[in-house]
MIKEPA-216770 format. One line per 10 residues: number of its first residue (from 1); for each residue x, y, z of N, C-alpha, C. Coordinates in steps of 0.02 Angstrom, whole numbers, plus 50000, padded with zeros to 5 digits. Layout:
<atoms>
NUM) X:Y:Z:X:Y:Z:X:Y:Z; ...
</atoms>
This chain:
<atoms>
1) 55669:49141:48407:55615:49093:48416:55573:49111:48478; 55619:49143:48506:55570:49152:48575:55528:49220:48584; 55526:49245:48550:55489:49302:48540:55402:49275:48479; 55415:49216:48447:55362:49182:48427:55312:49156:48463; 55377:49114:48509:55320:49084:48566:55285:49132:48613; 55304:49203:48635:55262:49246:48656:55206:49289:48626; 55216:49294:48552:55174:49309:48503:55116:49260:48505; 55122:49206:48500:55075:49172:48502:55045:49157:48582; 55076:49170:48628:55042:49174:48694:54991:49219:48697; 55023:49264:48710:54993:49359:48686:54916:49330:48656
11) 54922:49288:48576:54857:49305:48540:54807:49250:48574; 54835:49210:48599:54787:49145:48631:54743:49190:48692; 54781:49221:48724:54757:49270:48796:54710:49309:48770; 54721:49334:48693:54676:49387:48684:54620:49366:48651; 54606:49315:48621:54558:49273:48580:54526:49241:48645; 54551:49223:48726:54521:49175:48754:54486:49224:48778; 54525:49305:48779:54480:49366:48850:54413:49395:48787; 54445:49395:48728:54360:49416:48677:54319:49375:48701; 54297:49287:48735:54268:49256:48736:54224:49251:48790; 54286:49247:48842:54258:49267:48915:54201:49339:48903
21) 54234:49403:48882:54193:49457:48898:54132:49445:48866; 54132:49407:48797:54074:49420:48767:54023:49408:48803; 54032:49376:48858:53965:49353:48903:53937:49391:48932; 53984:49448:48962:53957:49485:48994:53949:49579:48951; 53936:49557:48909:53913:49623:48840:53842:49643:48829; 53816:49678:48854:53723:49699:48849:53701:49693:48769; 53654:49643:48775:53611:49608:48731:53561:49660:48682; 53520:49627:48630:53470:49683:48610:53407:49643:48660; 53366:49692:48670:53286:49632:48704:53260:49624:48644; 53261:49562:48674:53208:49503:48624:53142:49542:48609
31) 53102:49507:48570:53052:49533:48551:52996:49510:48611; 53006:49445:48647:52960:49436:48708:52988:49483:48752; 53034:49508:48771:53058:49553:48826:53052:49610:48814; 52997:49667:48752:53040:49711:48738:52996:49751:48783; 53014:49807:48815:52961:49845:48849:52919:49868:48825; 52863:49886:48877:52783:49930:48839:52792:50000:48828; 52760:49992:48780:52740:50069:48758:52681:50115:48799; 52712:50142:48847:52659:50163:48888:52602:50206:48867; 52603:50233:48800:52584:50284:48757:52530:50237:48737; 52542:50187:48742:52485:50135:48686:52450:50111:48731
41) 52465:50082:48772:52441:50056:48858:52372:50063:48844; 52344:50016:48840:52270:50013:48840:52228:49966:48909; 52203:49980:48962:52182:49939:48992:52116:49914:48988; 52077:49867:48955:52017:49866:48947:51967:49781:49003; 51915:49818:49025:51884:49758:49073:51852:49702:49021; 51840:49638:49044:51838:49601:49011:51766:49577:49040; 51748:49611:49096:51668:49616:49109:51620:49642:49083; 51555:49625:49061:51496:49652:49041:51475:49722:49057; 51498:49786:49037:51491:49834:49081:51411:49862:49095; 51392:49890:49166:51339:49882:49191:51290:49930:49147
51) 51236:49890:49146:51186:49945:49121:51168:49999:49137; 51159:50052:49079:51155:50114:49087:51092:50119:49091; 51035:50070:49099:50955:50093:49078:50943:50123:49147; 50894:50155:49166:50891:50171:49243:50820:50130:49236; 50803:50093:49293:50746:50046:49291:50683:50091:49293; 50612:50080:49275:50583:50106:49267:50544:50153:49318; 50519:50178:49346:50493:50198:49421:50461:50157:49459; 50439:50162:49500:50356:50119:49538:50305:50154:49527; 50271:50140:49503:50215:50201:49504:50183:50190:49556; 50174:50250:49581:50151:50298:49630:50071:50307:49645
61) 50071:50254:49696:49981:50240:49695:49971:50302:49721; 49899:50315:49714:49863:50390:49705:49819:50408:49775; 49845:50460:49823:49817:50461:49896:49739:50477:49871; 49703:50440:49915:49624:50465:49891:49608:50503:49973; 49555:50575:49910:49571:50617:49949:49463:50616:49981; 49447:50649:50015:49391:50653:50034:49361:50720:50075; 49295:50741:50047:49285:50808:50074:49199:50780:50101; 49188:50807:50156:49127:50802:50193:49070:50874:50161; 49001:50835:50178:48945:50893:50124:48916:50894:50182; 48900:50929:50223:48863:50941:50289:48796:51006:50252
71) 48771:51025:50302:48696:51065:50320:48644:51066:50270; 48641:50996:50238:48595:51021:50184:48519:50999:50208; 48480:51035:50197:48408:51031:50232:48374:50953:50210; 48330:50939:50225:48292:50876:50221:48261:50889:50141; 48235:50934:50129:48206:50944:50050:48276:50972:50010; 48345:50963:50011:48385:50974:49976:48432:50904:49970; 48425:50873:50012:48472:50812:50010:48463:50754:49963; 48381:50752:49950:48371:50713:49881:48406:50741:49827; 48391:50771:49818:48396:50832:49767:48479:50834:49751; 48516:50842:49817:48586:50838:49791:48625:50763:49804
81) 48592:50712:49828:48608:50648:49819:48594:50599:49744; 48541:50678:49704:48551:50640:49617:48593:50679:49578; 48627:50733:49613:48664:50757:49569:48747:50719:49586; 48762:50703:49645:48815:50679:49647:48821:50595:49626; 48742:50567:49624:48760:50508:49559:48767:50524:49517; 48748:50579:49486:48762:50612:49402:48833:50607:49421; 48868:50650:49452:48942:50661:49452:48981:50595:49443; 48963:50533:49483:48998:50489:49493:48998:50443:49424; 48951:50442:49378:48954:50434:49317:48993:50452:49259; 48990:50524:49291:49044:50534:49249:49121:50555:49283
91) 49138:50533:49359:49192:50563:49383:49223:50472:49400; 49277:50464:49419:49300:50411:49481:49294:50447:49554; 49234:50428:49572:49242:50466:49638:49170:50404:49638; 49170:50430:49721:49114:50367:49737:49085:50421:49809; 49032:50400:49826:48999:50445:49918:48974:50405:49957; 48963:50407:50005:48911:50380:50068:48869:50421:50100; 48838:50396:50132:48774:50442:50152:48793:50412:50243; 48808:50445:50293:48833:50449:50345:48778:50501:50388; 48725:50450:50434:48691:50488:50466:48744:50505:50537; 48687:50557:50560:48720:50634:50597:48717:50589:50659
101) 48649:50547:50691:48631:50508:50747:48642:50438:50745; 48662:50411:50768:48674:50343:50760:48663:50290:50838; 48656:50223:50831:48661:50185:50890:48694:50119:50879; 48714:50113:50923:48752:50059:50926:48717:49981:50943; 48694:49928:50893:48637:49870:50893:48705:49802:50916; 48663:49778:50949:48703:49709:50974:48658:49656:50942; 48681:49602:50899:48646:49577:50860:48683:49509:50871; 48641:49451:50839:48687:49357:50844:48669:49392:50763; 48708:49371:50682:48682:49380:50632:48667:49340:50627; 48611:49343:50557:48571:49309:50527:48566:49233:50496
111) 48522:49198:50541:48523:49124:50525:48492:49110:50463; 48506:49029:50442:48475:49014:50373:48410:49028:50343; 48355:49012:50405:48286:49036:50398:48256:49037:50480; 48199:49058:50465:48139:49054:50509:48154:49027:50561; 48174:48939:50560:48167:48908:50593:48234:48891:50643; 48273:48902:50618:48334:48893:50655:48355:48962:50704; 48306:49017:50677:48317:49077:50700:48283:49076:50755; 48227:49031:50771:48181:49018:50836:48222:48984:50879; 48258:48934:50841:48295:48879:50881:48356:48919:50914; 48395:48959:50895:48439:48998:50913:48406:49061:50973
121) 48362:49076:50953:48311:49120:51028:48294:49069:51100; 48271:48985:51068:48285:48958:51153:48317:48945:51177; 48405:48939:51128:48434:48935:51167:48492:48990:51208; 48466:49054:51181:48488:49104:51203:48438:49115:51274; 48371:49103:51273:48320:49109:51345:48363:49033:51389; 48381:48983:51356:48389:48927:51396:48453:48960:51446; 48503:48996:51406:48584:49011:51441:48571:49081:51483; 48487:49093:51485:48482:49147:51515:48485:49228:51495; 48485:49237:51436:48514:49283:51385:48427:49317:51358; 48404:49383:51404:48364:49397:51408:48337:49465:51379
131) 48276:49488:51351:48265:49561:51292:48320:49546:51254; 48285:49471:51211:48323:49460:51116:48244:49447:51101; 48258:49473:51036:48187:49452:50985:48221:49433:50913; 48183:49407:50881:48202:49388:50804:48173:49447:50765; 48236:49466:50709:48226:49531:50668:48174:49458:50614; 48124:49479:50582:48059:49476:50539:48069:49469:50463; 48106:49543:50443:48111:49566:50399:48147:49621:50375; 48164:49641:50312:48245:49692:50315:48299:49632:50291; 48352:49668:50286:48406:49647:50285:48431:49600:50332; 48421:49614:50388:48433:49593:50439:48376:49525:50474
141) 48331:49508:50416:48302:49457:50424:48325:49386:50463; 48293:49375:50514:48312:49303:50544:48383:49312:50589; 48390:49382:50594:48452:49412:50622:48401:49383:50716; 48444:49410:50772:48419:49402:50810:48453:49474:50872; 48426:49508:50886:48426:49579:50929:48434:49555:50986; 48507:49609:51004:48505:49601:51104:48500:49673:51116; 48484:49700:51101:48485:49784:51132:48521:49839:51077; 48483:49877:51072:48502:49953:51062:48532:49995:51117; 48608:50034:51082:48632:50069:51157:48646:50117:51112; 48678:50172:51160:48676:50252:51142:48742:50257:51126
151) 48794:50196:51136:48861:50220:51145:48918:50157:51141; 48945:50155:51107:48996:50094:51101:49028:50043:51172; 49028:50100:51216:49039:50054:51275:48999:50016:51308; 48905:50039:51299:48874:50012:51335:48857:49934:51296; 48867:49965:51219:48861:49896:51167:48915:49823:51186; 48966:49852:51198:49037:49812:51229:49000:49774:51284; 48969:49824:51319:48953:49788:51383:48915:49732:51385; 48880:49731:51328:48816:49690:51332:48858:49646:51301; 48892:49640:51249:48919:49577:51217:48975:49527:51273; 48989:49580:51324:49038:49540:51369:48990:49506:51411
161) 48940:49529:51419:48880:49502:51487:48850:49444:51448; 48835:49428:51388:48813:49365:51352:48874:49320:51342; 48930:49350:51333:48984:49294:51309:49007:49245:51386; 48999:49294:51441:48999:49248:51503:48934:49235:51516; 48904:49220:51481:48854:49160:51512:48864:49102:51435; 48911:49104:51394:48918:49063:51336:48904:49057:51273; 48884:49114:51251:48846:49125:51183:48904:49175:51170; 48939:49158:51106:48988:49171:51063:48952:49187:51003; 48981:49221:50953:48961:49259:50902:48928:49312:50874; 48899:49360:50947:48858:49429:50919:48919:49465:50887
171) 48894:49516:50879:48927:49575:50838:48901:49639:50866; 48926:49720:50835:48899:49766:50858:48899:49812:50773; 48823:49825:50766:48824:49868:50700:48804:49940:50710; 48826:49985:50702:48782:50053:50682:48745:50068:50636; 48689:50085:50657:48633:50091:50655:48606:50168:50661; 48580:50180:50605:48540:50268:50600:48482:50269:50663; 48475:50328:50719:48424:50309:50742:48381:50368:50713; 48328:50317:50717:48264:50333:50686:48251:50410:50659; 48249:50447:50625:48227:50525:50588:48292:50569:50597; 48339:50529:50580:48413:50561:50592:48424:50604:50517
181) 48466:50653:50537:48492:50661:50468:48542:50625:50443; 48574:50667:50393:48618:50637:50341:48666:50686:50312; 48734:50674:50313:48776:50692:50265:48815:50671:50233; 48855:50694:50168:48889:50645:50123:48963:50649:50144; 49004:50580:50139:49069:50586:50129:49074:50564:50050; 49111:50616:50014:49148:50613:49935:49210:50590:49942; 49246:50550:49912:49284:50507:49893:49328:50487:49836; 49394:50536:49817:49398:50524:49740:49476:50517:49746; 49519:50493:49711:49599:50484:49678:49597:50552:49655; 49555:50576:49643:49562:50615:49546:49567:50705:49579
191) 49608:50753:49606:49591:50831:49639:49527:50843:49598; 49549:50846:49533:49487:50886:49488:49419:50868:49496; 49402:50801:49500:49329:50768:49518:49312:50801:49582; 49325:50833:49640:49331:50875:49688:49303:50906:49709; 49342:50948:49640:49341:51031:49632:49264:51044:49614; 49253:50982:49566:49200:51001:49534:49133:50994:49597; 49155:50979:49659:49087:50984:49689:49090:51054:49726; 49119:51092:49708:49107:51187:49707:49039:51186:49659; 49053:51157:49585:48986:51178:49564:48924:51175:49597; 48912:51120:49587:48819:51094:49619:48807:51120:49707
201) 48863:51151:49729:48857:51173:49806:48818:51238:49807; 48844:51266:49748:48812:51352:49738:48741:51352:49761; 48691:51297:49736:48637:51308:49726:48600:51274:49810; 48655:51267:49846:48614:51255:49926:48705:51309:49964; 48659:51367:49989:48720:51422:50000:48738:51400:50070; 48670:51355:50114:48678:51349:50196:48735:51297:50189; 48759:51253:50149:48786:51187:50163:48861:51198:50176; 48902:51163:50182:48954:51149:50204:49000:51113:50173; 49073:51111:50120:49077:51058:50108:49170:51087:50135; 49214:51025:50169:49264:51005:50212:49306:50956:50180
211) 49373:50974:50162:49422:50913:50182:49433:50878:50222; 49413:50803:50211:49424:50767:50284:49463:50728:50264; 49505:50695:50308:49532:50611:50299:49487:50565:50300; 49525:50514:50240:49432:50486:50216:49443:50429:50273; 49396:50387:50288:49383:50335:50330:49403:50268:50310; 49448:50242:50358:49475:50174:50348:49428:50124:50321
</atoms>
């Protein structure tokens, strides 16, 4: 009998130690646990990816370039001041006519009429403000004159010598003096419109024509 009762000890020990260990026996992974497939591994952004357009340029405003027309005689300058309106007709280019002599005019500008332009002369004699006359006629009509000078500083001078005695608002214009010549500044965006004043130069050989920096 007593070899039963250890038989059956024996199988209780060994049925209780299958139970115990099973706990500690490596599992299969679950299907939430199972590891990645690094082969498949895809990482993708979930941001808008940036545009590839490249934005368009600025366009590139166009340096305007300018060439000076010097020595052309007094009976050639008509003559080539209608050919470079022809040109400008048909070019983008534009000119000025820039005399050689110039003076510097100290002027009050031009009042409404006649009469206010008198009224503005006594009271330029009243503040003491002396050799002004009223411009007549021209452009410069009803304008009122403090002097002609030879030179920007002496023009300065005169406008500082009226403003301390209280008369505010002259100006200083240049002014062609009288039987001056003339030469052109040309003016264009365009090289080729330019070039083309090689042509019409041929036919005056004394003249001159210069790249300049064009004028502010």
């Amino acid at each position: 009998m007593k070899w039963i009762v250890w038989a059956l000890l024996a199988l209780n020990l060994a049925v209780a130690g299958f139970f115990i260990g099973r706990a500690y026996w490596p599992q299969a992974a679950s299907a939430q646990n199972a590891p990645m497939n690094v082969d498949r591994l895809s990482l993708r952004s979930q941001s808008t990816p940036a545009s590839s357009v490249t934005p368009p340029q600025q366009a590139v405003r166009a340096e305007a370039l300018c060439v000076e027309w010097r020595g052309l005689s007094g009976g050639e300058y008509p003559q080539a001041r209608e050919q470079l309106k022809a040109l400008a007709n048909e070019r983008v280019m534009s000119f000025t006519e820039v005399p050689l002599n110039t003076r510097y005019w100290v002027i009050f500008p031009p009042l409404p009429s006649a009469e206010s332009a008198d009224a503005k002369l006594g009271e330029l004699a009243a503040a003491g403000v002396l050799d002004v006359f009223v411009v007549r006629d021209g452009v410069w009509r009803n304008a009122i004159s403090l002097g002609l000078y030879a030179n920007d500083e002496a023009a300065r001078r005169r406008v500082r010598e009226v403003e301390g005695k209280g008369v505010l608002g002259t100006r200083v214009e240049l002014q062609p003096r009288q039987g001056t010549e003339y030469y052109f500044v040309i003016r264009s965006d365009d090289p080729d419109a330019l070039k083309s004043l090689g042509g019409i130069k041929q036919a005056y050989p004394n003249s001159q024509q210069s790249r300049v920096a064009c004028p502010l």
